[in-house]
C-alpha positions in Angstrom: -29.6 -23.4 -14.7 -26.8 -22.2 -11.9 -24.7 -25.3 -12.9 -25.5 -27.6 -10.3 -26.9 -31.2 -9.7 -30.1 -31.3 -7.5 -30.0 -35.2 -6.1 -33.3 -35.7 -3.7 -33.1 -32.4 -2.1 -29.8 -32.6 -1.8 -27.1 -30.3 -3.6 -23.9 -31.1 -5.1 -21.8 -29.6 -7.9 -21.4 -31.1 -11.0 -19.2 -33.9 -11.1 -18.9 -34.5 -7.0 -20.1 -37.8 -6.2 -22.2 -38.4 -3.0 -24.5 -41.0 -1.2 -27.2 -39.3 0.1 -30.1 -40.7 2.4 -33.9 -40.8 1.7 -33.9 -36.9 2.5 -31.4 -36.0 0.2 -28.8 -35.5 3.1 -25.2 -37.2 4.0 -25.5 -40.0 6.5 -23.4 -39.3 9.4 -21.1 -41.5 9.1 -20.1 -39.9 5.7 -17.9 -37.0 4.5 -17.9 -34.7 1.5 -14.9 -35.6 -1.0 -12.8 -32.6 -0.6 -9.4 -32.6 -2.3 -6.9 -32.4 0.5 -3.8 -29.9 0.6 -1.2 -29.0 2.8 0.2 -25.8 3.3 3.8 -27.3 3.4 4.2 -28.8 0.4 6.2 -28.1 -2.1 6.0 -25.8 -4.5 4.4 -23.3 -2.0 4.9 -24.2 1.4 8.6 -22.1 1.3 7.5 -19.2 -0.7 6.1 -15.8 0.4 2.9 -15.7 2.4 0.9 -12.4 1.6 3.3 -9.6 1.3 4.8 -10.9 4.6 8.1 -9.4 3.7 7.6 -5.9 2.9 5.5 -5.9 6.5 8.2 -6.7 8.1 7.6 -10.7 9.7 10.2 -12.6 10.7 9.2 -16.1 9.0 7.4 -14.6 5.8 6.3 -18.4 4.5 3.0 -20.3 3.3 4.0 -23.3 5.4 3.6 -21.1 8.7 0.6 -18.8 7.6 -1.2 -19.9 4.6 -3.7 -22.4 7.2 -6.6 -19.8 5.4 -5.7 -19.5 1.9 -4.8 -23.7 1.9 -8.3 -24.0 3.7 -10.1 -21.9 0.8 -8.5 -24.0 -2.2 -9.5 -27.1 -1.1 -13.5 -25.4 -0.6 -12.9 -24.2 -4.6 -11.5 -27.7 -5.5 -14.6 -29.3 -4.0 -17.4 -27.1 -5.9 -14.8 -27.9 -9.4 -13.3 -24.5 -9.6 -9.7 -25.9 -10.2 -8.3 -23.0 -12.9 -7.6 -19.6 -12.6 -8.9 -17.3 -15.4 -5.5 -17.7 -17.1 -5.5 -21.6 -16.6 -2.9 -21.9 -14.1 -4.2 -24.7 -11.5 -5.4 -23.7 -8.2 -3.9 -24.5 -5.4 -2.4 -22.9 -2.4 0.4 -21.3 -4.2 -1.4 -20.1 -7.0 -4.3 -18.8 -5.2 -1.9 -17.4 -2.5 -0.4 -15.2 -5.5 -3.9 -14.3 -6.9 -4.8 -13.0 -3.5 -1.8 -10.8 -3.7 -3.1 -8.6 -6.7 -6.4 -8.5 -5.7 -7.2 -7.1 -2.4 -7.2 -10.5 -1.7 -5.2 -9.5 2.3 -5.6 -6.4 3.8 -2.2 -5.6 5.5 -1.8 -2.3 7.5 0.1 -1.0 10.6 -0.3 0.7 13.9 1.8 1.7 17.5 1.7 -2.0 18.6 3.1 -3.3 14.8 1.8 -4.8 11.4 -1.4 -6.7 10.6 -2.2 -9.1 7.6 -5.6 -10.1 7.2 -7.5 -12.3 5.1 -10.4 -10.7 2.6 -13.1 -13.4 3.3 -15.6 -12.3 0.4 -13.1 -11.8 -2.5 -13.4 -15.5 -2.7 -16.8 -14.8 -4.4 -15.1 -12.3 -6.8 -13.0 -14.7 -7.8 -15.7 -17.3 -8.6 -18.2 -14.6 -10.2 -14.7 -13.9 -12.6 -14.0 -17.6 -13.1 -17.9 -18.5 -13.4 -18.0 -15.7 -16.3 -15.3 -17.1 -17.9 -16.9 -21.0 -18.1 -14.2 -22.2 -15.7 -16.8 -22.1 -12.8 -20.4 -24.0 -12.4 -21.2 -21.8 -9.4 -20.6 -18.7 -7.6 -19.7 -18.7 -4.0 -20.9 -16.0 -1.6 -19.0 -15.4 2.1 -20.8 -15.7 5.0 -19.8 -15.4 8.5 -21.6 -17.6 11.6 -20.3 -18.1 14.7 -20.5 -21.2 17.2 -23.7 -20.5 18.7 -25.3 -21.2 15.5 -24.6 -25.4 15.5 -27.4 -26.0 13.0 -26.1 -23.7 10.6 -22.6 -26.1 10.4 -24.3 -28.9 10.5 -26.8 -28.2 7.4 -23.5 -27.2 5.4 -21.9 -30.0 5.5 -24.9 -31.6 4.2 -24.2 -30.2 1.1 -20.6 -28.4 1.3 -17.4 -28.0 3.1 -17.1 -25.0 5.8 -13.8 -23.3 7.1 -13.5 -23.4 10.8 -11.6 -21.1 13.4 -10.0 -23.3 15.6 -7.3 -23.5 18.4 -5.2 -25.7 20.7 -2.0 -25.9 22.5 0.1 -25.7 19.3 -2.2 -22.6 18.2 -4.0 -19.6 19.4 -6.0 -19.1 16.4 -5.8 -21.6 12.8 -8.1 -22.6 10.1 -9.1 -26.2 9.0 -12.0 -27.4 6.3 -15.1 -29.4 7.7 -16.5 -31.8 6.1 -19.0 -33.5 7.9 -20.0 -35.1 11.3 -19.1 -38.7 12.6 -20.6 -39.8 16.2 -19.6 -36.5 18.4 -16.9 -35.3 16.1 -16.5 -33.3 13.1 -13.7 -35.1 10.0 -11.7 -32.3 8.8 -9.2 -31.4 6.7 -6.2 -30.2 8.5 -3.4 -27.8 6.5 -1.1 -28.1 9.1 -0.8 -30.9 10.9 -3.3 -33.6 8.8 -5.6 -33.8 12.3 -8.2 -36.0 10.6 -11.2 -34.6 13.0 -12.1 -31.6 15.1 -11.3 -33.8 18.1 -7.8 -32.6 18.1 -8.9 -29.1 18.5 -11.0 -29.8 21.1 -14.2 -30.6 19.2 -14.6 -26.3 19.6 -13.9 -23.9 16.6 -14.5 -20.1 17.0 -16.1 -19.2 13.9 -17.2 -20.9 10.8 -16.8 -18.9 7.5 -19.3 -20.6 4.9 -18.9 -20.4 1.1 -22.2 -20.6 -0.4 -22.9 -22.0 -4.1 -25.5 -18.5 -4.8 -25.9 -17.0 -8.2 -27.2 -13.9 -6.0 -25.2 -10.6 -5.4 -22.0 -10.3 -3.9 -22.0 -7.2 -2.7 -20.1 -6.7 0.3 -18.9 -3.9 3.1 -15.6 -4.4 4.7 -13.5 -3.1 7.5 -10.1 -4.0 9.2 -8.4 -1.6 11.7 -5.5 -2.5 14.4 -6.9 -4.1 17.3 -6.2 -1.3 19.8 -8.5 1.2 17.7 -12.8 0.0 17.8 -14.7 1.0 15.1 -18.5 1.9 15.3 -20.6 1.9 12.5 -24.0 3.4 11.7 -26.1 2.4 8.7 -28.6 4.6 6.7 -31.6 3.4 9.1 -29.6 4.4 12.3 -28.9 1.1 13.5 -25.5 0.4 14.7 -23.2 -2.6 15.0 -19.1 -2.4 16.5 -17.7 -0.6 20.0 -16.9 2.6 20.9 -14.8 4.3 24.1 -16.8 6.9 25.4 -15.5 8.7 29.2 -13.4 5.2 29.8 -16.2 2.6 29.0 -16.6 0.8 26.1 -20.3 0.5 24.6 -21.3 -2.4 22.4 -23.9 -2.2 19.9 -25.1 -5.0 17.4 -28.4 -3.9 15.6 -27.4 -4.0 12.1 -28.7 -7.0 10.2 -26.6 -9.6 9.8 -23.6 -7.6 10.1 -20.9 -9.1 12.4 -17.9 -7.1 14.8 -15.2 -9.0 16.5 -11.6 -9.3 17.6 -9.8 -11.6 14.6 -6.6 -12.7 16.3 -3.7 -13.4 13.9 -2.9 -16.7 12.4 -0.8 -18.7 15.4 1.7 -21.5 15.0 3.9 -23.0 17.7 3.6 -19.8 20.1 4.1 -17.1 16.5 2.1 -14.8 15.6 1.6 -13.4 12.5 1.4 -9.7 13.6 -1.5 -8.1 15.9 -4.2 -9.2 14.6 -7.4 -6.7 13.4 -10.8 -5.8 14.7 -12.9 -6.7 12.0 -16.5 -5.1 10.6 -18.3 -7.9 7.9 -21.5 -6.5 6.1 -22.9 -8.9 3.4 -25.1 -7.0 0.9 -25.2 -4.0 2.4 -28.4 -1.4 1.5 -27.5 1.3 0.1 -27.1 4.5 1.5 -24.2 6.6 4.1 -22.9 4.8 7.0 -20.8 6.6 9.1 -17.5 4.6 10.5 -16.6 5.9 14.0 -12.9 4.9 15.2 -12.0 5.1 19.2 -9.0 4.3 21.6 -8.4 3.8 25.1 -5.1 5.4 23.9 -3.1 7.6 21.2 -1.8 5.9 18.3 -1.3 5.6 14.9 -3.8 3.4 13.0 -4.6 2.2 10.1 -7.8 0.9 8.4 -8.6 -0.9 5.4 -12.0 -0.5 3.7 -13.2 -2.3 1.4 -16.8 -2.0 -0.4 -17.9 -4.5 -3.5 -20.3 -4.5 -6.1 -23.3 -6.5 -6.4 -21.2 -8.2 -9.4 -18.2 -8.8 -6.9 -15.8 -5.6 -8.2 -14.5 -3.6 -5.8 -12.9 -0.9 -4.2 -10.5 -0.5 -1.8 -9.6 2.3 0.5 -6.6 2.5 3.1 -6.3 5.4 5.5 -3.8 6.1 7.7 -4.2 8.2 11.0 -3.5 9.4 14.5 -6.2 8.6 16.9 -6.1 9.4 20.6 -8.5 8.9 23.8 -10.4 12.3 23.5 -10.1 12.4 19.6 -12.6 10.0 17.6 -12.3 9.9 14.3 -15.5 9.5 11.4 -15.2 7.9 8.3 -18.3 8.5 5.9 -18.9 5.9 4.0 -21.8 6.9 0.5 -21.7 3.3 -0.2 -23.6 1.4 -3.7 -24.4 -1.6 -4.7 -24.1 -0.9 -8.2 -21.6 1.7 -8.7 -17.6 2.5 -6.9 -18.8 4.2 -3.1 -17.6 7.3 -2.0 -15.1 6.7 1.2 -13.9 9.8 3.0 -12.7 10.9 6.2 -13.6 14.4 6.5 -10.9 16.7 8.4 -11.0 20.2 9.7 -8.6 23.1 10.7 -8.9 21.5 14.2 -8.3 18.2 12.9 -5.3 19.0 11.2 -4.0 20.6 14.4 -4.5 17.7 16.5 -3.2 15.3 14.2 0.5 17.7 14.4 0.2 17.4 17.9 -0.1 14.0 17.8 2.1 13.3 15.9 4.7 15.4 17.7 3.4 14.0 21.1 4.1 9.8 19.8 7.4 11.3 18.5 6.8 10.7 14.7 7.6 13.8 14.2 10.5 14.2 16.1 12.1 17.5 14.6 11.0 20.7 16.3 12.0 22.9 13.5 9.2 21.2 11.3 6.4 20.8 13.6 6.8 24.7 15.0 6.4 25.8 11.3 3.6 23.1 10.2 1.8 23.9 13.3 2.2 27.7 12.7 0.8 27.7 9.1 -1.8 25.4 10.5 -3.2 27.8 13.4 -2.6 30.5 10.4 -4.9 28.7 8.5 -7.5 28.2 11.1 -7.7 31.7 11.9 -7.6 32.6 7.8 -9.8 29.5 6.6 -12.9 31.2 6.8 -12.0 34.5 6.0 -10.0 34.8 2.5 -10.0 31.6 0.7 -7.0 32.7 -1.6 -4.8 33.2 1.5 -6.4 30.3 3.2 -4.9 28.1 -0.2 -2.1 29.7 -0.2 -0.9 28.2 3.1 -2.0 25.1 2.9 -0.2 24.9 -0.3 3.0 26.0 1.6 2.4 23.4 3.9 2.0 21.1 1.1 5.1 22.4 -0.5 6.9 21.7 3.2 5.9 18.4 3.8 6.8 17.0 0.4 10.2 18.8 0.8 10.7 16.4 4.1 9.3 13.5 2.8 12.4 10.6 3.4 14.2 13.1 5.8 12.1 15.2 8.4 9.4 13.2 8.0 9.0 9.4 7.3 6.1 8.3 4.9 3.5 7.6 7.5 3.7 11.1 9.1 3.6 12.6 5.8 0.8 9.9 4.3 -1.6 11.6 6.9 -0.7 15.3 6.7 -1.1 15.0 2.5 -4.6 13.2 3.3 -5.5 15.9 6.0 -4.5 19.2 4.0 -5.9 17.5 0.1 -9.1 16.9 2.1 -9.1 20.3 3.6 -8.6 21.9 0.0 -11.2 20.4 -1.8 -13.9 21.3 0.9 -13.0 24.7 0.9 
């Protein structure tokens, strides 16, 4: 039994009532019951959106950013998933908080300023958690469609609530709940502003992001970078989905099943944003195998990207590296990746690497102390010219370098510039 009620072909979870017509479907002049909350109410709306402080946003609150999270609670309150494991309610605060200890936003940084981004799929963790635990009837499984795919919205709402990507004069980019279709409209449930249909946003959303009752696997591939650095991935059978700069043009590819690749602009309200925004890589139940994770620029930078693979069972594993990417410089990210066991995420480095990174570095002025770079870049060429030759001299100076850059940490060299050298010269050991 997956904990559901089957009425005439229709499906409903337990305890949702709903008039259905001969084929088992909502009439359209009817909407699914789904609870209703606003971002700005109280408790919530004032408290901290994400970790919206620490990254450095001017209004940090739930009442201005928290259109996604607010949106997802009512889409668990519909399908009767209304306590956490502990038995705290959900709602917007309390799911908001959840999120925050479990990879729930993916927040990162890069030359043009500070990202937070919402983890889609840890929804279904959460409901794979809760559903193990008896608070749940069903498990819910992200999926992403976009608006040329009509039908696929409009058989939802036949049986459950979708989140839509919408935007109008007061926003650039903001989520509401659908929950059904009336004449040449969709109803909705508005966080913001209580917009009873899609009418107010233009009867056009950008996305849907569907939450599917599924007691199949929830396994998941993730990946979130600035928007000024594309990412190009490649799966174990060679196809490829994403973009990538190559002699000034940029070259689209989108040949990986049911993977998606697109520009997610960040949460707008009034003419705010909440930072930059992310290109972002989606891979529902990924085979397993290696993909490879090219990153490209039209310029230098520093970047950084958030991965995130999950289990079949919805645990997961994330991994955030931090780098220096520039025009003639790609960068690969190999990703050994499992359905049923933690994947192996690495970024493999070089001698050459580690060269160009200092340079870089010194070159965007994050390293800004001559004294430091001339010696790092020293032991570095040393290094290169050693690294093949003697391995105990070739340890010996990167563990100097080592021994230099955590002796700089705070002073020479702020945590960024030394975040990437550690990764660069710990990689380089261990694949001696």
């Amino acid at each position: 039994n997956d904990g559901a009620v089957h009425v005439m072909g229709g499906w409903m979870p337990n305890g949702t009532i709903m008039n259905t017509n001969y084929a088992g479907f909502i009439p359209s002049e009817q909407n699914l019951s789904v609870p209703y909350f606003s971002q700005n109410d109280l408790p919530w709306g004032p408290t901290e959106y994400d970790h919206s402080i620490k990254l450095g946003f001017s209004n940090q609150t739930m009442d201005r950013w928290g259109c996604a999270v607010t949106s997802a609670a009512m889409v668990l309150r519909f399908h009767n998933i209304s306590q956490l494991a502990d038995g705290t309610t959900i709602d917007p605060g309390s799911l908001n908080n959840w999120l925050k200890n479990n990879n729930g936003y993916l927040t990162g940084k890069g030359s043009a300023g500070s990202y937070s981004y919402f983890n889609w799929p840890i929804i279904g963790k959460l409901t794979k958690q809760l559903f193990d635990e008896r608070k749940a009837n069903v498990k819910l499984m992200h999926k992403r469609a976009y608006p040329n795919t009509p039908n696929i919205l409009d058989e939802d709402l036949k049986k459950f609530p979708d989140i839509l990507g919408v935007n109008n004069s007061q926003t650039s980019s903001h989520f509401v709940v659908a929950k059904g279709k009336s004449n040449n409209t969709y109803p909705i449930n508005d966080p913001e502003w209580n917009y009873p249909t899609l009418a107010s946003f233009n009867n056009n959303y950008a996305q849907v992001d569907r939450y599917i009752p599924s007691n199949t696997n929830l396994s998941y591939l993730v990946a979130v970078v600035n928007p000024d650095v594309e990412l190009l991935i490649t799966n174990p059978q060679n196809s490829k989905t994403g973009k990538h700069f190559n002699n000034g043009q940029i070259q689209e590819f989108s040949t990986i099943d049911n993977a998606s690749y697109s520009l997610q602009p960040p949460i707008n309200n009034q003419q705010e944003s909440l930072g930059t925004g992310v290109n972002e890589f989606l891979l529902p139940e990924p085979e397993n195998g290696k993909y490879e994770i090219k990153l490209s620029s039209r310029k230098s930078g520093f970047y950084e990207i958030n991965i995130i693979s999950f289990e079949n069972d919805g645990d997961n594993t994330l991994n955030k590296i931090r780098g220096i990417i520039s025009s003639n410089n790609d960068e690969t990210i190999g990703v050994d990746y499992s359905q049923d066991q933690t994947s192996e995420i690495k970024r493999s480095v070089s001698a050459q690497d580690l060269i160009n990174d200092l340079n870089e570095l010194k070159n965007l002025a994050l390293i800004r102390n001559n004294g430091i770079y001339n010696s790092l870049l020293t032991k570095g060429v040393l290094f290169q010219a050693f690294g093949s030759v003697n391995k105990k001299i070739s340890l010996n100076i990167l563990n100097a370098m080592l021994n230099e850059i955590k002796a700089q940490r705070g002073k020479g060299i702020t945590e960024d510039v030394y975040q990437i050298l550690i990764y660069d010269i710990n990689y380089i050991k261990n694949h001696l």
